[in-house]
C-alpha positions as CSV (number, residue, x, y, z in Angstrom):
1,X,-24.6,68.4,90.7
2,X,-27.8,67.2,91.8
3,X,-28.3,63.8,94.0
4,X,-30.5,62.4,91.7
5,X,-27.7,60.4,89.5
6,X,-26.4,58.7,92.4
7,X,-29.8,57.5,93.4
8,X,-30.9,56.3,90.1
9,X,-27.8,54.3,89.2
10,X,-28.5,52.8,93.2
11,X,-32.1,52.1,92.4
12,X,-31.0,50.6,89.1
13,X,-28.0,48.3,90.9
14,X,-30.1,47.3,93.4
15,X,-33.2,46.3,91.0
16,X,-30.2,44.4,89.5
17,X,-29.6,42.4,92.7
18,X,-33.4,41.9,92.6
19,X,-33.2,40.1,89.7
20,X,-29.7,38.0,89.5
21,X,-29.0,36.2,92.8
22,X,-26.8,32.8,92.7
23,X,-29.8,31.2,91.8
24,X,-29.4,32.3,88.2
25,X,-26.1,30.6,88.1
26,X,-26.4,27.4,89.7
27,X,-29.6,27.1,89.4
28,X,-32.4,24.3,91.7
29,X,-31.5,20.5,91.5
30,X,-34.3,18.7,89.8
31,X,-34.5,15.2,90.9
32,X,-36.2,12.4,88.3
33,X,-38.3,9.9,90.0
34,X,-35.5,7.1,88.6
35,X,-33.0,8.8,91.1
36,X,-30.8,11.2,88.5
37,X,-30.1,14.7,89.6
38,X,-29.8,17.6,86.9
39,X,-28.6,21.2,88.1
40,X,-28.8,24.1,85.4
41,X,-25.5,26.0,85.5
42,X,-26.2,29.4,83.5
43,X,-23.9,32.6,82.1
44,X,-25.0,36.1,83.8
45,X,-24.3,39.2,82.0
46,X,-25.2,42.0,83.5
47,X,-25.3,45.5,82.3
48,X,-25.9,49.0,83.5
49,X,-25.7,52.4,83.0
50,X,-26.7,56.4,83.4
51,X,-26.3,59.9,83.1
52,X,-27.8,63.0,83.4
53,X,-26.8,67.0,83.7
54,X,-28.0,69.7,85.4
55,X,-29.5,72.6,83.7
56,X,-28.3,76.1,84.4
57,X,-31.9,77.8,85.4
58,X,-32.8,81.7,83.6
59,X,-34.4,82.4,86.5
60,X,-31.8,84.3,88.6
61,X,-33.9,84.2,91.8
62,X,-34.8,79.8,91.8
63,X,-32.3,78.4,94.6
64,X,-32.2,75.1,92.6
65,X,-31.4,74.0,89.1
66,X,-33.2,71.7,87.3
67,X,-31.7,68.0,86.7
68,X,-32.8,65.9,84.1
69,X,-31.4,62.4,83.5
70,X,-31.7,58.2,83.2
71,X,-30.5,55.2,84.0
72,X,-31.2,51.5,83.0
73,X,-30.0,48.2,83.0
74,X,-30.1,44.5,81.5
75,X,-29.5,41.0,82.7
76,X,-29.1,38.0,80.1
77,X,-28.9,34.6,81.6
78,X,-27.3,32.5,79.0
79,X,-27.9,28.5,80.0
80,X,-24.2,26.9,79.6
81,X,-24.1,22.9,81.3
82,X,-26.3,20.9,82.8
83,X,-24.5,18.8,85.8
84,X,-25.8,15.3,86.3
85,X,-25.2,13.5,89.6
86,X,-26.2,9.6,88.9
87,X,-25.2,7.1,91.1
88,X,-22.5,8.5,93.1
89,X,-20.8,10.1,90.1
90,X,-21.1,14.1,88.8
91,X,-20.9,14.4,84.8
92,X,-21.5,17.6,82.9
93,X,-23.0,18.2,79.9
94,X,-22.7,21.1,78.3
95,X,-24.8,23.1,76.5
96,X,-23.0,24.3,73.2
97,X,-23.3,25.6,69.7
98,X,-23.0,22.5,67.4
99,X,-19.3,21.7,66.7
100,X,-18.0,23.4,63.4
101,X,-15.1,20.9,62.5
102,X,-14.5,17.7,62.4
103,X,-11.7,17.9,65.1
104,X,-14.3,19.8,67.2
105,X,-16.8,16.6,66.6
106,X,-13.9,14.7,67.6
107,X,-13.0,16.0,71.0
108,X,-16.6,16.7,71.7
109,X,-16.8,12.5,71.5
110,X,-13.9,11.9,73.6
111,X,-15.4,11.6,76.7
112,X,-18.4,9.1,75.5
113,X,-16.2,7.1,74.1
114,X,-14.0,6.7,77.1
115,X,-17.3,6.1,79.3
116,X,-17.8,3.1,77.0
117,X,-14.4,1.9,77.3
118,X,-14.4,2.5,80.9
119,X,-18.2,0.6,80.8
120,X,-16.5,-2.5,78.7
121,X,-13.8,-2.7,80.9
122,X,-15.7,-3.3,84.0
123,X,-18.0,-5.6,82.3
124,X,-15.1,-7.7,81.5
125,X,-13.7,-7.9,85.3
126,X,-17.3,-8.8,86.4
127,X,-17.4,-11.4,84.1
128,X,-13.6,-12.5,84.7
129,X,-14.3,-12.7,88.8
């Protein structure tokens, strides 16, 4: 079999590379002027593939047969949090399809709800000291 598969499918891996580098997955901290830090965190899927076959020439005298094949690939960066660094502390917030139940609506609340309770709390102290 010819070489040309094996150099396609490494041109096509290594146009791959080109595009996907950890960058795509964790992507640059953007910093708002009122101090909050966002960094995307995204989903790669990448996929590839190729073939080909070499052709059995009628020419009895040609040294070389002729090859004739492909190769391609595809990258889909999906965006799937958003981490927020605010004050000292990390929080993440995810980016999701919208909940279907009501028990999804509910655990999707949780941890607001225990922010404000936490929130309350120390207000409370502060005021109590």
């Amino acid at each position: 079999m010819s070489q040309s598969l094996p150099n396609m499918l490494e041109n096509t891996i290594a146009k791959i590379r080109d595009m996907v580098d950890v960058n795509s997955v964790v992507g640059d901290p953007i910093t708002t002027p009122d101090g909050v830090t966002i960094i995307p965190v995204s989903k790669v899927s990448v996929g590839f593939g190729g073939g080909g076959s070499d052709y059995v020439s009628r020419n009895v005298n040609k040294q070389e047969n002729p090859f004739g094949g492909g190769a391609g690939g595809g990258v889909k960066v999906t965006p799937i949090a958003f981490l927020i660094v605010k004050e000292g502390s990390v929080r993440m917030l995810p980016v999701a399809t919208p909940p279907n139940t009501t028990a999804d609506r509910i655990v999707e609340q949780v941890p607001d709800v225990l922010d404000k309770i936490a929130a309350f709390i120390d207000s409370r102290t502060k005021k109590a000291e």
